[in-house]
N, C-alpha and C positions, 0 to 999 in steps of 0.2 A: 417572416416565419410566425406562424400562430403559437402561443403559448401558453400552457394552463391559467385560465383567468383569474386572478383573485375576484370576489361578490361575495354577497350576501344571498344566504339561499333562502329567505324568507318565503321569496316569492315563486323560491320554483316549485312544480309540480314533484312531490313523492316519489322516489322509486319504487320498486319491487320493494317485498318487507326483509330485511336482512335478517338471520338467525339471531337465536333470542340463545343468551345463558341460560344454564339452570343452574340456579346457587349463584355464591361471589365467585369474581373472577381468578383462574388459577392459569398464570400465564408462565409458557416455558418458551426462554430468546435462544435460539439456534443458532451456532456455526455451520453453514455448511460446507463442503469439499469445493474446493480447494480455497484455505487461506495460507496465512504460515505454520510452522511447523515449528519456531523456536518460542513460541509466545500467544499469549491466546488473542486473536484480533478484539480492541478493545469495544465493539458497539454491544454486547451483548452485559458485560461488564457494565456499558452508562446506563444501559435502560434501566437491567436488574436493579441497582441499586437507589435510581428514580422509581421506580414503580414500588419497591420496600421504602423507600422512604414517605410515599403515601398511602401508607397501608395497606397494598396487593400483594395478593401471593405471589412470589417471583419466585422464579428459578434459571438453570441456564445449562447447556449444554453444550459443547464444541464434538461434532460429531466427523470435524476435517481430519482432527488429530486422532480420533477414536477410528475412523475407516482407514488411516494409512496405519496405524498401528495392528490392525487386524493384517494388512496384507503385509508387513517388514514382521512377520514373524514364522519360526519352520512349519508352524501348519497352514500360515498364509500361501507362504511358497509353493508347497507339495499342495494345495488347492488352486490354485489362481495359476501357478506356472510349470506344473510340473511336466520335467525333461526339457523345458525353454534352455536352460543352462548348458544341455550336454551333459559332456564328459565333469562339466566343474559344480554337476549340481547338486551333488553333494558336500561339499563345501559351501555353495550357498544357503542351502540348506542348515547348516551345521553351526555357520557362525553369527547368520542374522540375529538371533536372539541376544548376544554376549554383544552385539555392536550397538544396537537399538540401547541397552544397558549400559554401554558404554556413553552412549550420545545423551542418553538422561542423566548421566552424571554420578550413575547407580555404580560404575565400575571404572574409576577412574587407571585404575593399575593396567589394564589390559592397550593401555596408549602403545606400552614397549613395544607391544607384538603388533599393533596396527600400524604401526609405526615403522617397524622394520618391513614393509611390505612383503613377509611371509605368512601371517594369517589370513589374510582376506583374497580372494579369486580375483583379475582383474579381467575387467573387461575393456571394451573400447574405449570407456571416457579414461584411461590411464593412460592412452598413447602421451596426451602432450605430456607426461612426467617426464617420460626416454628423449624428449629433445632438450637441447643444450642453447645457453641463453649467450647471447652477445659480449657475455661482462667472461670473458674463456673458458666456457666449457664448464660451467660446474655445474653439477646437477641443479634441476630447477628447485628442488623443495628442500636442498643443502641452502640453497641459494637463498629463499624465501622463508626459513625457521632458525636455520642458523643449528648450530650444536645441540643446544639448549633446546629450542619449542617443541618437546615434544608431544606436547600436550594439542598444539596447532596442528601438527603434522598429522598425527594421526586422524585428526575432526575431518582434516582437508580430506586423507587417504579415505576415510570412511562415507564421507558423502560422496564424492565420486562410486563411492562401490553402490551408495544408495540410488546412485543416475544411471549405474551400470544396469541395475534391477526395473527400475522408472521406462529403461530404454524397451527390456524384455515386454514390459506388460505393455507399452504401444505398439508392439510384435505381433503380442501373441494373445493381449486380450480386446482393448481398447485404442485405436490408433490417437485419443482423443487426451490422451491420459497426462496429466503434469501433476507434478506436487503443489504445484501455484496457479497454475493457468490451465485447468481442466475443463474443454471442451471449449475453450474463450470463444474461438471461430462461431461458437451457434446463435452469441448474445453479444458481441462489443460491435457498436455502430449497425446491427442488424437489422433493415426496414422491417423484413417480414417474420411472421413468428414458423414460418414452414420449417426453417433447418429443424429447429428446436422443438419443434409439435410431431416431427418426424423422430427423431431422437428418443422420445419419452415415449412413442407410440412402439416402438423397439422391442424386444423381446428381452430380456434380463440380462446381462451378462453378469459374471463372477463379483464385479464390483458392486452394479447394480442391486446384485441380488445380496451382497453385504449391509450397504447404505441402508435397505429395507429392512433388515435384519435388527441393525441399531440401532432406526426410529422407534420402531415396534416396542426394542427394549427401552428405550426414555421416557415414550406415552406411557408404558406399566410402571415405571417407578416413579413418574409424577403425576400422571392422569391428569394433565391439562385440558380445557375449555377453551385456551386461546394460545395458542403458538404463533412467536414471530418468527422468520425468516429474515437473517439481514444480510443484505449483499453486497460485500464493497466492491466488488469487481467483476469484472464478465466472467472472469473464469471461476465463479461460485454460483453463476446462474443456471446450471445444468444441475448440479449437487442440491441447490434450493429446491428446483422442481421436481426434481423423484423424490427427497423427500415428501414437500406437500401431496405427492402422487400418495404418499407409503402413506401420509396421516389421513387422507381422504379414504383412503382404503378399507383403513381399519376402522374410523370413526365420521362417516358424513357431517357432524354434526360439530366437529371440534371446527373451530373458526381459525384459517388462517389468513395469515400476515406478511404481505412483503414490504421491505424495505431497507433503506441503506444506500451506501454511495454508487453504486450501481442506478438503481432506481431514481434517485436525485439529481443524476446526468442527464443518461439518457433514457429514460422512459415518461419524461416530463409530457409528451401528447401523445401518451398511451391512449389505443383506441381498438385495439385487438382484444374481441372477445373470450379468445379460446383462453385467455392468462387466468382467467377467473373460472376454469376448470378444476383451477387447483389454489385459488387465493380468493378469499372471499373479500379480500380487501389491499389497494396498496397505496402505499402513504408516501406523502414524499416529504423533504429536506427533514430538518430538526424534528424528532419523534416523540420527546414529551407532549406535546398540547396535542396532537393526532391520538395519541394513544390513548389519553385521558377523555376525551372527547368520543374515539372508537370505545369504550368500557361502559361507559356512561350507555351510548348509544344500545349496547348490547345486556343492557341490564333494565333497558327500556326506561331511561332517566333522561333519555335525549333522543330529539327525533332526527332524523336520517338527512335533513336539509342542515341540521347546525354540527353536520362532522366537518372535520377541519384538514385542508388536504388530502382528499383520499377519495381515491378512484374502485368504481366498483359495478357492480354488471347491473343493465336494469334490463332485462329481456335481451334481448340481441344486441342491446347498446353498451356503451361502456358511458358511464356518466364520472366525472368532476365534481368533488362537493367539497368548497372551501368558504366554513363560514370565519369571516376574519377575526379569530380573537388571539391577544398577544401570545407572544409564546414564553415559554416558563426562560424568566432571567438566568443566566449563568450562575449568576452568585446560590439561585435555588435551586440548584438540578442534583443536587445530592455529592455524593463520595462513588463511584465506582466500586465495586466487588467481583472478585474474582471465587465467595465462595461457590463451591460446586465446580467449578474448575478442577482438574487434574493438574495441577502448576507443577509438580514434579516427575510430570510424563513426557513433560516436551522436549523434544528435540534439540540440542544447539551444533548447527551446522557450520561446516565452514568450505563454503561452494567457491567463490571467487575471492581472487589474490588480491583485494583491495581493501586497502584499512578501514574504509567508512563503510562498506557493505555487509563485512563482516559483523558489524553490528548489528546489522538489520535480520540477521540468520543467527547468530550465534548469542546464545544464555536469553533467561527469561528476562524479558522487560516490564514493569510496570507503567503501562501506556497513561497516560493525563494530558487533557488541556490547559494550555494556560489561560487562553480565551476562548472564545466561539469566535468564528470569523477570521479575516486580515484587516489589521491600519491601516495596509495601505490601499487594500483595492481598488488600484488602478492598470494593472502589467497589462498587458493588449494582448498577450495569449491565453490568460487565464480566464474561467468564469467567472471571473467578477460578478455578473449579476443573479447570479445564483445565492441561495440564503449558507451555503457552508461555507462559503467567503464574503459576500455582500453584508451580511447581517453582525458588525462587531459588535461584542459585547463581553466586557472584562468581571473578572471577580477579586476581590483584594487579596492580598497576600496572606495573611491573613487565614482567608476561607481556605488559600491554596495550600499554607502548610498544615494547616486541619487535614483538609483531605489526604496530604504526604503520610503523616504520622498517622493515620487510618491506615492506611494500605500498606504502611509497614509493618505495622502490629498484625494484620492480617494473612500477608504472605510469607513475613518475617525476609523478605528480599529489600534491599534499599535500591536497584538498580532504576533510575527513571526514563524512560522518554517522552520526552515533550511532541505531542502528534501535531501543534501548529503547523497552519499553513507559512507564516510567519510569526514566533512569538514576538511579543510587541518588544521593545527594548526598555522602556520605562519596569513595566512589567516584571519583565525577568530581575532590572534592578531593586526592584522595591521583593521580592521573592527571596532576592539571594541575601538581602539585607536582614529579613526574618530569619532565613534557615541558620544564618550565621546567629544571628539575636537568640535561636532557642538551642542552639546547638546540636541541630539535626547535622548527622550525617551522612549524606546522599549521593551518589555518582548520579547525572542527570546530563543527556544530551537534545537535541531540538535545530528545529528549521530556523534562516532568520534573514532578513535583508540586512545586507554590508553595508548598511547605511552609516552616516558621520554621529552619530549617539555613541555609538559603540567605540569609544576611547580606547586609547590602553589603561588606564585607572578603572572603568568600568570591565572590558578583559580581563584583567586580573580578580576582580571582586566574583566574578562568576565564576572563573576557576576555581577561586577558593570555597566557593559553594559547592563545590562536587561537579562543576561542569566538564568532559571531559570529550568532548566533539562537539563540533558546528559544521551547519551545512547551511550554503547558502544560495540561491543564484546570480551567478555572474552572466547566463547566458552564453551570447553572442561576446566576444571580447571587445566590442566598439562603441566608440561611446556616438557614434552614429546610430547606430542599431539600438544603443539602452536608452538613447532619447525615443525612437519610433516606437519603441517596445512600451513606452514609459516606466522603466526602474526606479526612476529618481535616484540611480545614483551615479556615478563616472568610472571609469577605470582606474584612475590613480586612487578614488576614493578607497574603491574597493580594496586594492593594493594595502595601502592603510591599516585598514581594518583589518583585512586578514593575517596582517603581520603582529598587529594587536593583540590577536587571539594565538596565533602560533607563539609570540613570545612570552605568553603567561601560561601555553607548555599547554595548551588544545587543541586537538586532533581537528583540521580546519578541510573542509569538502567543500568542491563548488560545483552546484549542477551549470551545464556547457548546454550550448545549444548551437545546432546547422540546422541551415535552409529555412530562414526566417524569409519574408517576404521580401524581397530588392535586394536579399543578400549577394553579395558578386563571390568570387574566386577571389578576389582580392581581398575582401574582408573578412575571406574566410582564412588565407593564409595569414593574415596580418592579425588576426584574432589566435591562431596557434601562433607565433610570436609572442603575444603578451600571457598567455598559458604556459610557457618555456617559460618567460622570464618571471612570473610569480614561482614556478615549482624552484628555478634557481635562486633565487630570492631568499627562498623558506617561507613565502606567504601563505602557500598549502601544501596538503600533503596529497590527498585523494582529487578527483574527479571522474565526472562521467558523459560522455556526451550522447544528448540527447538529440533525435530526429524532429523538428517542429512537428506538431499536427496541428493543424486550423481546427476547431471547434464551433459548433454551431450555437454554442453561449458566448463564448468568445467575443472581447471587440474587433476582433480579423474579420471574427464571422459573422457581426454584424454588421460591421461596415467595411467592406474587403478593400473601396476605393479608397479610403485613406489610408489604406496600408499598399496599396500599387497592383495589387492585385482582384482578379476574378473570380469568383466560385462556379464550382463543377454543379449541374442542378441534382439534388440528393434525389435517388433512386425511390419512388412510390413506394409507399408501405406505413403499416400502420403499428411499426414494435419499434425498436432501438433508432434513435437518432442521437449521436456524437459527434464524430471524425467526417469530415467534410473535405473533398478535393478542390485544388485550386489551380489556376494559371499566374505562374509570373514568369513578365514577360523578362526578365533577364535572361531563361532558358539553361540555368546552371544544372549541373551531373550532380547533383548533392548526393547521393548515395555515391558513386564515384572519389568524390572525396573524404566521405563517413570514413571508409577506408582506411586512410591516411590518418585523418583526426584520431580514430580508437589506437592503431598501432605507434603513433607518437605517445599518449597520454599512458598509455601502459610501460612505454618506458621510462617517461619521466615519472611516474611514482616509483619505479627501483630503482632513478637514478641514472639512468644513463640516455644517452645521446643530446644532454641539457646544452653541449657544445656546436653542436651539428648545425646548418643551415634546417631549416625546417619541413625548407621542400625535398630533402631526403625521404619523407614519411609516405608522401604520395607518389601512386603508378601512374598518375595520368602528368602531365607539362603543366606547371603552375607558374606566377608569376615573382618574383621574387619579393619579399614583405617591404612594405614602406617606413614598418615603427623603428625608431631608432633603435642601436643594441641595447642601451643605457634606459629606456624608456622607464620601468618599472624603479632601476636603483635609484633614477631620481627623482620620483614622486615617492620614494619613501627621506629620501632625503630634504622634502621640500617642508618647510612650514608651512 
């Protein structure tokens, strides 16, 4: 597979002349449609306060949360959906505004009445309320709040009414529409740019013609020269390009910007012209020394061979310019800022019945790195050679509770989370050590490998630091599979660990994984076995299981024969490349048994069928598990 070169551009020939500033630079970092909704996603946050910390004009803007707040409200509805409801749309109508208010935390008293599910209209997504769960019949959200939560109950009740809404406008205005994954189909793994070049070529519809609406308004109340666009996920690449559509529009001359986790995946041998329609420039991995390099360039203090990362059109061509110089240390990327943020507008949801999810949806969080990178970068399914995991690089504790006590004075919120891919564990110790030394106090959760660092002496010290969840992965449950995988760690290890953390009273997640490469039936049943027996245990409390995808950074995907397996040859084109198909020859039904794995794990986090043989959970004939019953109780019982 060919891949963006690193060189030196001394020697290349000049492109086309790129737009030149006028005046110093006034850069505005955009959100676009669709991120989350309970928090503002943090890249716009690191740059803003990288680019202020070097003296640029920053600013920033989340326009995901500003366009879904245009349409959850009564003259959203009566414009965007009106009579979609029927008979109940005036009720929709009537109560959006008091919910939305409720969800911001502006109205907490009206929980009673959403609560009682007599104020709010139901639609379809309420069906599974009226069924009856296994443990006798009792209602399911009696079941899952208990007497007491009413304050859960009604977030659940209400985002449901928000999906019920969600559902109408894939109805009746956009069949494309999510609150998270808007339009994903036209950008994730996509060779060609047609879906997406069709899409934008489109006539406006009610959304569209909003999203325009509240670019228009941010260029007049900052008059930027340079906007970014950051993307973390496919389904924000539809929402980035009509914006840059609506900034082209208005200003030919304003320069913009793409980049982000999106672009760092897969648009790494971007070669599609038409992208630079609407992006004069796209940058890939870590964004300080691209940016400072792109400003320079644009202020005509650097010529167009010494920009660093960043793809851009020279006539019909799309050209690569990466001139190598280091990229700005972690220890000097600044403090994050959320000013200009609306942080008391957000959303906190509460969509699925799962303890560690709801975090990720519900109240605002103040996002931080602990490091750039992974220690460990070596798991066989991950990019590892990519610079957002390949490239570690730590800052002292030190710098880290500098930046805490920033961003607490600023949002006056203490809630953290740690967006490591893995934070390091030394790390976190030498962190939790400080917060304790200055007497911060913090609620702080994060990603982590269950690796043997992680004592119970050191479990408890994070707790006591305000940790108050870990997620980690377990994967596959075999320590066959976590050797091919390379985890570096064991199943009993893991066991261990996560008992560690559950007994110093931390909410403990493990991401699961099916259809790893040479995965059999067998390992798959025998891996829910050792899943049963941590939930019975107390070693966790949540999980989620995950479908493998092969990736074309991946070690899978670069070397499929040492993992047993084939690659499918990826479809000609010149936009998106990710997700990669593959042959193993074992031939297993892994969707067939996804089945089974999701309706087990959903029980054992409420607790029930922990007694059951396992192959209860599956409709297809499995084989019966090989691990002993006792497996887990005595690797916690072992020295």
């Amino acid at each position: 597979m060919r891949r963006a070169r690193r060189h030196d551009n001394r020697d290349v020939p000049p492109p086309t002349p790129a737009p030149r500033l006028n005046g110093p630079p006034r850069v505005l970092s955009v959100i676009p449609p669709m991120t989350q909704l309970n928090t503002p996603y943090p890249s716009t946050a690191y740059l803003t306060g990288f680019l202020r910390s070097r003296g640029v004009h920053a600013a920033q803007e989340d326009l995901a949360l500003a366009l879904v707040l245009k349409l959850l409200s009564r003259e959203g509805l009566q414009a965007a959906l009106p009579g979609a409801f029927g008979e109940a749309q005036a009720a929709y109508e009537g109560s959006v505004d008091r919910t939305i208010a409720f969800l911001q935390g502006r109205d907490p008293t009206l929980a009673h009445r959403i609560a009682s599910r007599g104020f709010l209209p139901e639609g379809p997504r309420f069906d599974a309320l009226d069924a009856y769960t296994e443990a006798g019949g009792e209602d399911t959200l009696a079941w899952a709040f208990g007497a007491l939560g009413t304050q859960d109950r009604a977030r659940h009740i209400a985002t449901l009414y928000l999906n019920d809404i969600a559902d109408a406008v894939r109805q009746h205005v956009d069949p494309r529409f999510e609150f998270v994954r808007y339009g994903e189909r036209l950008a994730m793994s996509q060779p060609s740019f047609d879906p997406l070049a069709d899409a934008l070529a489109a006539p406006h519809n009610v959304l569209d013609g909003w999203l325009a609406e509240l670019t228009g308004e941010v260029l007049a109340r900052h008059r930027p020269n340079v906007v970014l666009l950051s993307v973390p996920f496919p389904g924000s690449v539809y929402g980035a390009f009509r914006i840059a559509q609506a900034i082209k529009a208005a200003d030919a001359s304003t320069v913009t910007v793409l980049g982000g986790g999106y672009v760092n995946t897969e648009l790494r041998e971007l070669s599609e012209p038409r992208v630079f329609d609407f992006f004069d420039f796209v940058t890939l991995d870590a964004g300080e020394r691209p940016l400072l390099a792109l400003l320079e360039h644009l202020q005509g203090k650097r010529s167009p061979q010494r920009l660093v990362r960043s793809f851009l059109r020279d006539g019909d061509a799309v050209r690569y310019l990466n001139f190598v110089e280091p990229d700005v240390p972690f220890e000097d990327v600044g403090t994050p800022t959320w000013d200009g943020l609306p942080i008391q507008r957000y959303l906190s949801l509460l969509d699925l019945l799962n303890p560690m999810h709801r975090l990720w949806s519900d109240g605002r969080w103040n996002k931080l790195t602990v490091a750039h990178g992974c220690y460990w970068k070596k798991c066989s399914f991950c990019d590892v050679g990519l610079d957002y995991i390949g490239r570690y690089d730590a800052a002292t504790a030190e710098t880290l509770c500098d930046r805490i006590e920033t961003i607490v004075a600023e949002t006056g919120q203490t809630g953290f989370h740690f967006v490591d891919e893995a934070a390091p564990p030394k790390s976190l110790k030498a962190l939790a050590a400080e917060l304790q030394r200055r007497q911060l106090d913090i609620s702080w959760w994060g990603n982590v490998r269950f690796e043997k660092t992680f004592t119970p002496q050191l479990c408890q010290q994070l707790a006591d630091s305000g940790c108050i969840a870990i997620s980690g992965g377990l994967e596959v449950a075999s320590d066959r599979l976590l050797a091919l995988m390379k985890k570096g760690v064991s199943v009993d290890q893991v066991a261990r660990v996560t008992k560690g953390f559950a007994d110093a009273g931390v909410l403990v997640h493990a991401y699961l994984m099916y259809g790893f490469p040479t995965q059999t039936v067998q390992d798959t049943v025998d891996a829910l076995e050792l899943v049963r027996q941590l939930f019975e245990q107390g070693c966790i409390h949540s999980g989620f299981w995950h479908r493998f995808s092969c990736t074309v950074h991946s070690p899978v995907g670069l070397d499929p024969a040492a993992y047993g397996v084939t690659l499918k040859p990826l479809p000609p084109g010149n936009f998106a490349k990710n997700d990669i198909g593959f042959n193993d020859p074992t031939g297993v039904d892994h969707d067939a048994l996804g089945r089974g794995l999701k309706k087990a794990l959903y029980n054992y986090m409420h607790g029930l069928g922990l007694e059951d043989d396992v192959r209860r959970w599956f409709d297809v004939k499995v084989p019966k598990t090989r691990v002993a019953r006792q497996r887990i109780a005595v690797a916690l019982g072992a020295k």
